[in-house]
N, CA, C and O atoms as a GROMACS GRO file, in nm:
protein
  412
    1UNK      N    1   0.055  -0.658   0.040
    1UNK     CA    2   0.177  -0.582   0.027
    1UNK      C    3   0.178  -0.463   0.122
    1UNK      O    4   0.280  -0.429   0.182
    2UNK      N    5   0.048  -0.395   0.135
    2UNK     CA    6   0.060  -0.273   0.214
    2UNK      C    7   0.092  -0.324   0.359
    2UNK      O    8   0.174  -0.253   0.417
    3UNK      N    9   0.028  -0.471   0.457
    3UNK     CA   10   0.078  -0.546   0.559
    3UNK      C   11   0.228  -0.528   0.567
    3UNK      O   12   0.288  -0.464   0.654
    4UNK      N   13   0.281  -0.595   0.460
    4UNK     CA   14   0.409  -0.621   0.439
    4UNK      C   15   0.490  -0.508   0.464
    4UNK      O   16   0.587  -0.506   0.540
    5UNK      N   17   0.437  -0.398   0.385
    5UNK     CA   18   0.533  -0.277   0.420
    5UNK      C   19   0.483  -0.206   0.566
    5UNK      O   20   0.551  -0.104   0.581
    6UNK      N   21   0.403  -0.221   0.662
    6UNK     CA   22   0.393  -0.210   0.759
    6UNK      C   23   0.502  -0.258   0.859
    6UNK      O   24   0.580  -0.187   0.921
    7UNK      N   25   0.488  -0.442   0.862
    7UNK     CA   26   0.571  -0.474   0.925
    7UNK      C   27   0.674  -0.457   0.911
    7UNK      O   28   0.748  -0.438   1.007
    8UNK      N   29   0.728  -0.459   0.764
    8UNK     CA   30   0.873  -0.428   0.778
    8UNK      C   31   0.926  -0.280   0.821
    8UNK      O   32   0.981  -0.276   0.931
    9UNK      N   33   0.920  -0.208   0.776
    9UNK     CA   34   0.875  -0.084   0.795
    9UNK      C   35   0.878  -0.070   0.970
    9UNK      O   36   0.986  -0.030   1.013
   10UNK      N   37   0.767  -0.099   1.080
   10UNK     CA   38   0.795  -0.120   1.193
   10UNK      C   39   0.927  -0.191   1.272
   10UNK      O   40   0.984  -0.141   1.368
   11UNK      N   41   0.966  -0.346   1.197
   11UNK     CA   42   1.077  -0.358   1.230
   11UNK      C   43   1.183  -0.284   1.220
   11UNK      O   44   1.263  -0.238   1.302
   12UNK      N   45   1.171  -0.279   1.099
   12UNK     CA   46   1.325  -0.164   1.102
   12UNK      C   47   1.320  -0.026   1.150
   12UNK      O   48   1.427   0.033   1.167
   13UNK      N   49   1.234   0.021   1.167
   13UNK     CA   50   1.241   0.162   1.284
   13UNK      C   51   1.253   0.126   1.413
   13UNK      O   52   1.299   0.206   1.496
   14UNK      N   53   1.221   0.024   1.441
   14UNK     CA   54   1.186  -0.032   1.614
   14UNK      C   55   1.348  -0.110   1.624
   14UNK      O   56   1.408  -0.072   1.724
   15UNK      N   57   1.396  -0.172   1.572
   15UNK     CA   58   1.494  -0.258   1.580
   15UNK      C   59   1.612  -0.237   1.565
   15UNK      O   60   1.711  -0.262   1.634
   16UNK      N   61   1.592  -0.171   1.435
   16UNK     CA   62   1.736  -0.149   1.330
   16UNK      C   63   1.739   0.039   1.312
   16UNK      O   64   1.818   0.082   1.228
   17UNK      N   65   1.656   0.138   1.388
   17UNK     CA   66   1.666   0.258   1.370
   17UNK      C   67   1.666   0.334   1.204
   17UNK      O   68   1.724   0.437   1.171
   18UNK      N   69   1.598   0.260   1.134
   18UNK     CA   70   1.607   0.284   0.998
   18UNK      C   71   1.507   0.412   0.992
   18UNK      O   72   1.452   0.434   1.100
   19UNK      N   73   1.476   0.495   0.893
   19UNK     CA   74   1.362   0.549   0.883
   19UNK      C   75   1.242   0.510   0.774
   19UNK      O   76   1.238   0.420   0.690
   20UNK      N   77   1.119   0.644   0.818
   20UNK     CA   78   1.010   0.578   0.766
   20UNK      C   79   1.061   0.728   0.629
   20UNK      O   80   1.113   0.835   0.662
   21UNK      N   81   1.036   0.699   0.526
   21UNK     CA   82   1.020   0.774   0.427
   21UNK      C   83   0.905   0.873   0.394
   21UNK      O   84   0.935   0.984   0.350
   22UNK      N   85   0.824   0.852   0.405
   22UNK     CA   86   0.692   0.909   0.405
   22UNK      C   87   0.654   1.022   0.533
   22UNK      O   88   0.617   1.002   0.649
   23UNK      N   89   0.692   1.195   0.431
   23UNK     CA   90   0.696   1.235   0.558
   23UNK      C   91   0.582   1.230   0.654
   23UNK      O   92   0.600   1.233   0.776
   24UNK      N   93   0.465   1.223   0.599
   24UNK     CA   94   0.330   1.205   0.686
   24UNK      C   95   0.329   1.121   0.811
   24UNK      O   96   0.303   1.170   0.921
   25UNK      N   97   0.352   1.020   0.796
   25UNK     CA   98   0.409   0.912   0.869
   25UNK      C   99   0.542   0.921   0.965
   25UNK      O  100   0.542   0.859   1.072
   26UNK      N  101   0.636   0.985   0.932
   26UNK     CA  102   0.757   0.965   0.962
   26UNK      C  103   0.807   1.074   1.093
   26UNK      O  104   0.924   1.106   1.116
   27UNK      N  105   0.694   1.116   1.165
   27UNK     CA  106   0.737   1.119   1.289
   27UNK      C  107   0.630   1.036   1.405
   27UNK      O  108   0.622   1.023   1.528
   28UNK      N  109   0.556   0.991   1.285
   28UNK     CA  110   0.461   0.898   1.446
   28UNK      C  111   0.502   0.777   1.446
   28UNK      O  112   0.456   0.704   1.533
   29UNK      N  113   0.603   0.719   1.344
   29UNK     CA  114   0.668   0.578   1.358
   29UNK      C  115   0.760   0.586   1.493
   29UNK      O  116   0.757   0.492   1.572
   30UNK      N  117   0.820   0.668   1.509
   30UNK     CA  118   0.922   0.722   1.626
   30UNK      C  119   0.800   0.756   1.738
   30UNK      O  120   0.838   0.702   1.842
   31UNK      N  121   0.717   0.798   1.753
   31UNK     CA  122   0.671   0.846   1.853
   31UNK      C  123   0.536   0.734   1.941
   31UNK      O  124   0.484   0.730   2.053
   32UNK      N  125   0.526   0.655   1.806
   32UNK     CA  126   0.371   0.626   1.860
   32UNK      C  127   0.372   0.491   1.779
   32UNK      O  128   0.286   0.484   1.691
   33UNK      N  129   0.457   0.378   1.794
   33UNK     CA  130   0.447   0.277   1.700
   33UNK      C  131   0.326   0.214   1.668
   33UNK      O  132   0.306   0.162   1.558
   34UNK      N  133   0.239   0.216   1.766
   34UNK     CA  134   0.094   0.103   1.771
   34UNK      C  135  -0.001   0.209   1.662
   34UNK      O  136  -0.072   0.168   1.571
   35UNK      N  137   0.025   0.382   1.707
   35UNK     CA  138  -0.090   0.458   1.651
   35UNK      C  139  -0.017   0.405   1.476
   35UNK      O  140  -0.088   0.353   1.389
   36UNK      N  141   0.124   0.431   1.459
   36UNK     CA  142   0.141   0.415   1.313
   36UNK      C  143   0.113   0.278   1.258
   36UNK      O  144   0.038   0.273   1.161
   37UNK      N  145   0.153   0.187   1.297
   37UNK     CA  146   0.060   0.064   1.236
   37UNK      C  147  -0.069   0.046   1.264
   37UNK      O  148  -0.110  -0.052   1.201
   38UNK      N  149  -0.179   0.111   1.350
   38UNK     CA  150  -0.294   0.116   1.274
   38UNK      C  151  -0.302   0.228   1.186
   38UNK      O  152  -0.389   0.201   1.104
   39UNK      N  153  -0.263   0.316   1.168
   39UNK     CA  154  -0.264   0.431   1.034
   39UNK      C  155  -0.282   0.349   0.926
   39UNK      O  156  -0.388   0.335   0.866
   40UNK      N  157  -0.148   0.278   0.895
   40UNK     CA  158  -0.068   0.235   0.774
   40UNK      C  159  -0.206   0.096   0.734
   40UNK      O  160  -0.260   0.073   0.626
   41UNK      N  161  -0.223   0.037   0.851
   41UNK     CA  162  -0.285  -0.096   0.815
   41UNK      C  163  -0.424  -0.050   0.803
   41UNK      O  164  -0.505  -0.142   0.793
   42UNK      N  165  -0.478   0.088   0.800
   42UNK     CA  166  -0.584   0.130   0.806
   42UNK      C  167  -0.616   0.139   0.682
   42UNK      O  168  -0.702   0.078   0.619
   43UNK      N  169  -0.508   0.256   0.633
   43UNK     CA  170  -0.512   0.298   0.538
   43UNK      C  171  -0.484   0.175   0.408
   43UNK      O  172  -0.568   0.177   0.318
   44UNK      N  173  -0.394   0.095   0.398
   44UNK     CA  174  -0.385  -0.024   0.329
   44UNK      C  175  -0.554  -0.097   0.317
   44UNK      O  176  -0.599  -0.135   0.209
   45UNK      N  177  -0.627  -0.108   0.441
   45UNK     CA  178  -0.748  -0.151   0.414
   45UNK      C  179  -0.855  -0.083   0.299
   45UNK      O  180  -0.913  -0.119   0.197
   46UNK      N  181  -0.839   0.057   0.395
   46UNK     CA  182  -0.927   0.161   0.312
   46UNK      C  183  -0.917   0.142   0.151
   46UNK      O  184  -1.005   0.122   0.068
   47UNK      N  185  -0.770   0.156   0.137
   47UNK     CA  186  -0.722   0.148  -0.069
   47UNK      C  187  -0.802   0.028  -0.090
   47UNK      O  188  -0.887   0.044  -0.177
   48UNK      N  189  -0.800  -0.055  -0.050
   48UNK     CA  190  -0.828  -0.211  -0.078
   48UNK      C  191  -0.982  -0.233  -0.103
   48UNK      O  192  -1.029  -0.303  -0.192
   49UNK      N  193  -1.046  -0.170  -0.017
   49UNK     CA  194  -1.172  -0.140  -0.047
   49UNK      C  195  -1.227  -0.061  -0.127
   49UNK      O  196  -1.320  -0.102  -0.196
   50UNK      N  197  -1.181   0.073  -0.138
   50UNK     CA  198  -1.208   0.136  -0.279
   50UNK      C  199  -1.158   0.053  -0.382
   50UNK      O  200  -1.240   0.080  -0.470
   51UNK      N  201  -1.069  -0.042  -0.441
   51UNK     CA  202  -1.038  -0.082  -0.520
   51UNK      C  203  -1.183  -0.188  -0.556
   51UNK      O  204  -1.227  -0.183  -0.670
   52UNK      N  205  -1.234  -0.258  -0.477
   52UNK     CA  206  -1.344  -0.298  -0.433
   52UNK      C  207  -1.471  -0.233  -0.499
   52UNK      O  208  -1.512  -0.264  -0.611
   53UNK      N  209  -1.512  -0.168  -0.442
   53UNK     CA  210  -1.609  -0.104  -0.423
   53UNK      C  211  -1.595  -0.001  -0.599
   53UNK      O  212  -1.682   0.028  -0.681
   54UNK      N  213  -1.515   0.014  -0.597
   54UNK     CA  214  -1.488   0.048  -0.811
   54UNK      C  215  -1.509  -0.077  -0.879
   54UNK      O  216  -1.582  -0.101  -0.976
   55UNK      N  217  -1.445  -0.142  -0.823
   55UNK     CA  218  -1.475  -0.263  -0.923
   55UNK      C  219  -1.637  -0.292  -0.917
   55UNK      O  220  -1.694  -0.297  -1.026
   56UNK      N  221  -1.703  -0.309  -0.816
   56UNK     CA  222  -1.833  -0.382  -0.780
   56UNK      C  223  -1.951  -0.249  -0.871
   56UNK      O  224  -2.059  -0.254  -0.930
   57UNK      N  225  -1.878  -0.173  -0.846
   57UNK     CA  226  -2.004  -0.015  -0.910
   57UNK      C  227  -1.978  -0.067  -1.054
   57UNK      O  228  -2.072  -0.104  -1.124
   58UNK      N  229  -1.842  -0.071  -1.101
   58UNK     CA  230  -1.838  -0.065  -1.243
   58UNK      C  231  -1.878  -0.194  -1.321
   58UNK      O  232  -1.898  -0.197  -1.443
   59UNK      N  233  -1.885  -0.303  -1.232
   59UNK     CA  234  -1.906  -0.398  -1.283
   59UNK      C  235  -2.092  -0.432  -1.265
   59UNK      O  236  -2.139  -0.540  -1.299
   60UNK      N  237  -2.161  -0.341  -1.220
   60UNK     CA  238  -2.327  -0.308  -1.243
   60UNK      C  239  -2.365  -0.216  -1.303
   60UNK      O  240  -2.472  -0.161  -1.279
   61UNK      N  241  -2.252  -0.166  -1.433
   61UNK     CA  242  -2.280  -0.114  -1.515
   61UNK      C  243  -2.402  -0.192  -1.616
   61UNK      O  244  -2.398  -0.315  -1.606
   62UNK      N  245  -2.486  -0.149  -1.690
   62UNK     CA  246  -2.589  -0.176  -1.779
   62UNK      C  247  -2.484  -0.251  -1.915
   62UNK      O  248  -2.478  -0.358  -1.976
   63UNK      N  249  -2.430  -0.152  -1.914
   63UNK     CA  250  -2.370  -0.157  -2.083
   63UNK      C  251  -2.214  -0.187  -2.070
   63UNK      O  252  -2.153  -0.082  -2.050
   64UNK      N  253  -2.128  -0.304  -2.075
   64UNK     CA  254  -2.027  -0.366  -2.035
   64UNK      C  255  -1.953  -0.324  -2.178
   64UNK      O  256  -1.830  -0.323  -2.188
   65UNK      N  257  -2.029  -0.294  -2.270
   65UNK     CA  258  -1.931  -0.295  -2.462
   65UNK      C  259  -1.928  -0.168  -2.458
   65UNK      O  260  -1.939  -0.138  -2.577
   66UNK      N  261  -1.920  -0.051  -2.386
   66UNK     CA  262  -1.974   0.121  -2.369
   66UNK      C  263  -1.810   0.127  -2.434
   66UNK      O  264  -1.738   0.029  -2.456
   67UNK      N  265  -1.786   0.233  -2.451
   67UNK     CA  266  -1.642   0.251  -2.440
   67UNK      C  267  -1.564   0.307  -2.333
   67UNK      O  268  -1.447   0.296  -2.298
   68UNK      N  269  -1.706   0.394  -2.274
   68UNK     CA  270  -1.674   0.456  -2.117
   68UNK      C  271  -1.616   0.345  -2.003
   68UNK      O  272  -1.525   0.360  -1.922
   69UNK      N  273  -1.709   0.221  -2.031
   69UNK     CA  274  -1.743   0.128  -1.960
   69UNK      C  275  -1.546   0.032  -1.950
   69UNK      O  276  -1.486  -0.007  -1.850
   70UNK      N  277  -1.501   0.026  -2.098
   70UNK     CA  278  -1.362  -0.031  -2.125
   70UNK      C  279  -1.266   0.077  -2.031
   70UNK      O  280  -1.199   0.060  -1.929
   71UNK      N  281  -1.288   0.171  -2.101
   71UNK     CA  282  -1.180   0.320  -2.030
   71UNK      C  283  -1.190   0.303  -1.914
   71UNK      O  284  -1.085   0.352  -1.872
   72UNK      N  285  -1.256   0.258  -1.809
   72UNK     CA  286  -1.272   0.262  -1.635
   72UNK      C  287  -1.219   0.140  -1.651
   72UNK      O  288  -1.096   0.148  -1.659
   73UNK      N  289  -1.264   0.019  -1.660
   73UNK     CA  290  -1.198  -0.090  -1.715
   73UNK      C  291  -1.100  -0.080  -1.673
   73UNK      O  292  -1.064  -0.116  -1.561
   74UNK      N  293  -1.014  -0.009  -1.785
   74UNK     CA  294  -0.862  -0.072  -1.791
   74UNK      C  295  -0.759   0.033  -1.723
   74UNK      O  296  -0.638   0.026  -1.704
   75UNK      N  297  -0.868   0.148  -1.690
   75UNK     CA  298  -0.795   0.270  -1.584
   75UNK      C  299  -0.815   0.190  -1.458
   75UNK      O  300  -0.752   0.251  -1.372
   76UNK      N  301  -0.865   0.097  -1.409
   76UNK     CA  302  -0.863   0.066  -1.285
   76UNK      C  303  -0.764  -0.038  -1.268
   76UNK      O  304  -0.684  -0.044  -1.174
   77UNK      N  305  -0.776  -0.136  -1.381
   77UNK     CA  306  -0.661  -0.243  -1.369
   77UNK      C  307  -0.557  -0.175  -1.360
   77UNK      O  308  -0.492  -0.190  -1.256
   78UNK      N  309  -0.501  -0.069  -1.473
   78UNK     CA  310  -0.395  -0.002  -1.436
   78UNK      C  311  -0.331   0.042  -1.308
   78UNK      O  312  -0.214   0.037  -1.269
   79UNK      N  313  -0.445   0.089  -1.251
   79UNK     CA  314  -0.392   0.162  -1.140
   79UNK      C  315  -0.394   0.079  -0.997
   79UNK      O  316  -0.359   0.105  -0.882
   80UNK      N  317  -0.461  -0.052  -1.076
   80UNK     CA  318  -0.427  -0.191  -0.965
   80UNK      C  319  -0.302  -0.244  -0.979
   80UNK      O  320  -0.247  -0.319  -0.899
   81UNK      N  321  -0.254  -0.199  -1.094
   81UNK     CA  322  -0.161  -0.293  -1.114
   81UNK      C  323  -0.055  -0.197  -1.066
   81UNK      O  324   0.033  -0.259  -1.004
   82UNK      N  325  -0.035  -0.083  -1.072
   82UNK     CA  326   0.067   0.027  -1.050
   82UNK      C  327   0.071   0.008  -0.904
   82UNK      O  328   0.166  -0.045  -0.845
   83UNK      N  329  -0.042   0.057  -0.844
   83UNK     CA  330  -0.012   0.042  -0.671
   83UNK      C  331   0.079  -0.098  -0.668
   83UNK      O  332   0.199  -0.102  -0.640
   84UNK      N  333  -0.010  -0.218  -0.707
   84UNK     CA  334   0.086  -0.326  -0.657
   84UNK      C  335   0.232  -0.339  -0.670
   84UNK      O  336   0.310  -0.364  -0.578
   85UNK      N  337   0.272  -0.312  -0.831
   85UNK     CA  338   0.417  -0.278  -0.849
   85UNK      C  339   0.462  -0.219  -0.739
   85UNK      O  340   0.537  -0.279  -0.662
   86UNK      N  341   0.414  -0.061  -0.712
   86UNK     CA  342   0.487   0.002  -0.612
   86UNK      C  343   0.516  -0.036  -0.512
   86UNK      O  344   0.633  -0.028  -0.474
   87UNK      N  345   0.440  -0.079  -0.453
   87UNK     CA  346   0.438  -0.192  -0.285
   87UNK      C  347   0.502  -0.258  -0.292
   87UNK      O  348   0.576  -0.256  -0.194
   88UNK      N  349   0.529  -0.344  -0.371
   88UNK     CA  350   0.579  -0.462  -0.400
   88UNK      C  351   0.752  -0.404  -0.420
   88UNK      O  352   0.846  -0.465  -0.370
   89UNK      N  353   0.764  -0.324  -0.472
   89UNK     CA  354   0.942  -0.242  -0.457
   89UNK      C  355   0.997  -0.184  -0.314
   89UNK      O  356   1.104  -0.202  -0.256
   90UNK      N  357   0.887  -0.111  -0.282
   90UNK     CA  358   0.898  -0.100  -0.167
   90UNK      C  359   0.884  -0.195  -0.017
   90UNK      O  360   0.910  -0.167   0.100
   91UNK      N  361   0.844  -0.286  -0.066
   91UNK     CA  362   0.806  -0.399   0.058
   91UNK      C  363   1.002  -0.478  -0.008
   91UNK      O  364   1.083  -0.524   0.072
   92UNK      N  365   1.020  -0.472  -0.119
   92UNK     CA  366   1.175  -0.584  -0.156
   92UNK      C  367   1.289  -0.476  -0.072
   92UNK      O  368   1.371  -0.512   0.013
   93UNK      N  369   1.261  -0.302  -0.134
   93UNK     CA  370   1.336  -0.253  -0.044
   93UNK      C  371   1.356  -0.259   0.072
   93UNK      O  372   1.468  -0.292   0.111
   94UNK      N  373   1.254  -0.229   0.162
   94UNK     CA  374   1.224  -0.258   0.314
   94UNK      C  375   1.380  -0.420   0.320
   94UNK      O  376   1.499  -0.400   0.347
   95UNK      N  377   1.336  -0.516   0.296
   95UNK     CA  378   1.359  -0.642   0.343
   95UNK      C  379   1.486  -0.637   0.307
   95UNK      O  380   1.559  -0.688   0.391
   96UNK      N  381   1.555  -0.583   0.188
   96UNK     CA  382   1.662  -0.593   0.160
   96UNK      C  383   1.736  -0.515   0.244
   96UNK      O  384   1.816  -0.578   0.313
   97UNK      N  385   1.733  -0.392   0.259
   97UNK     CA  386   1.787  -0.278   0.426
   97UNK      C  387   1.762  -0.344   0.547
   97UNK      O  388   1.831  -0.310   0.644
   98UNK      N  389   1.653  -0.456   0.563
   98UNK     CA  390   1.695  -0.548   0.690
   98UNK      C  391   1.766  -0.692   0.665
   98UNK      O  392   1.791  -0.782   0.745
   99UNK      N  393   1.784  -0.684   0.558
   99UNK     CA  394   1.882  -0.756   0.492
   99UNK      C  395   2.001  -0.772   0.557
   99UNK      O  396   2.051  -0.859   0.628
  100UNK      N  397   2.048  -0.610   0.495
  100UNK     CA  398   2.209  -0.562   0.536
  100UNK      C  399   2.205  -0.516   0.616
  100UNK      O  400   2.317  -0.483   0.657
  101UNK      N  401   2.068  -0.467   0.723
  101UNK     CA  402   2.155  -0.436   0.885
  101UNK      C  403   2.160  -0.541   0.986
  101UNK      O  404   2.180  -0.533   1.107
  102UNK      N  405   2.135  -0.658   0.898
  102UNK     CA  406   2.148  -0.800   1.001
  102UNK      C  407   2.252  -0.831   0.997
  102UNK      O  408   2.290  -0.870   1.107
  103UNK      N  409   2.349  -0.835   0.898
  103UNK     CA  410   2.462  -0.896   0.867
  103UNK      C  411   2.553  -0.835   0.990
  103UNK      O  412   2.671  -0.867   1.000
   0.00000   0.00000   0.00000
């Protein structure tokens, strides 16, 4: 999803003059397209790997029945599952605004 909102995201600033939302981002899409899609696809990696790398620590936990052990658990699914939602709105938005500036 974070790919997804890259490319689209690039198309429609490069193509369709749309903007990038994110002010961090949102003057090197205009200035520097190649530096902002490796940012974005960087950074999409990076999350992806910490998501990773939590899972792999927490899952060489000793004691899997802890309650500490559930609470990380299900704080991580959560917050796997939240990023994805988000991306995933934002990657339908993206497509749908190149939707309607194709028409």
């Amino acid at each position: 999803m974070g790919s997804m909102d890259c490319a689209t995201t690039a198309i429609g600033t490069h193509y369709f003059d749309t903007q990038e939302l994110n002010p961090l981002l949102a003057n090197l899409v205009h200035t520097n397209l190649l530096a902002f899609v490796i940012v974005k696809l960087s950074v999409t990696v990076a999350v992806g790997m910490i998501f990773m790398l939590a899972k792999n620590t927490l899952m060489n936990s000793k004691n899997k029945t802890d309650k500490s052990f559930k609470l990380a658990n299900n704080t991580l699914k959560a917050a796997y599952i939240t990023i994805t939602l988000f991306l995933t709105i934002v990657v339908t938005n993206n497509i749908a605004i190149l939707l309607l500036l194709t028409q």
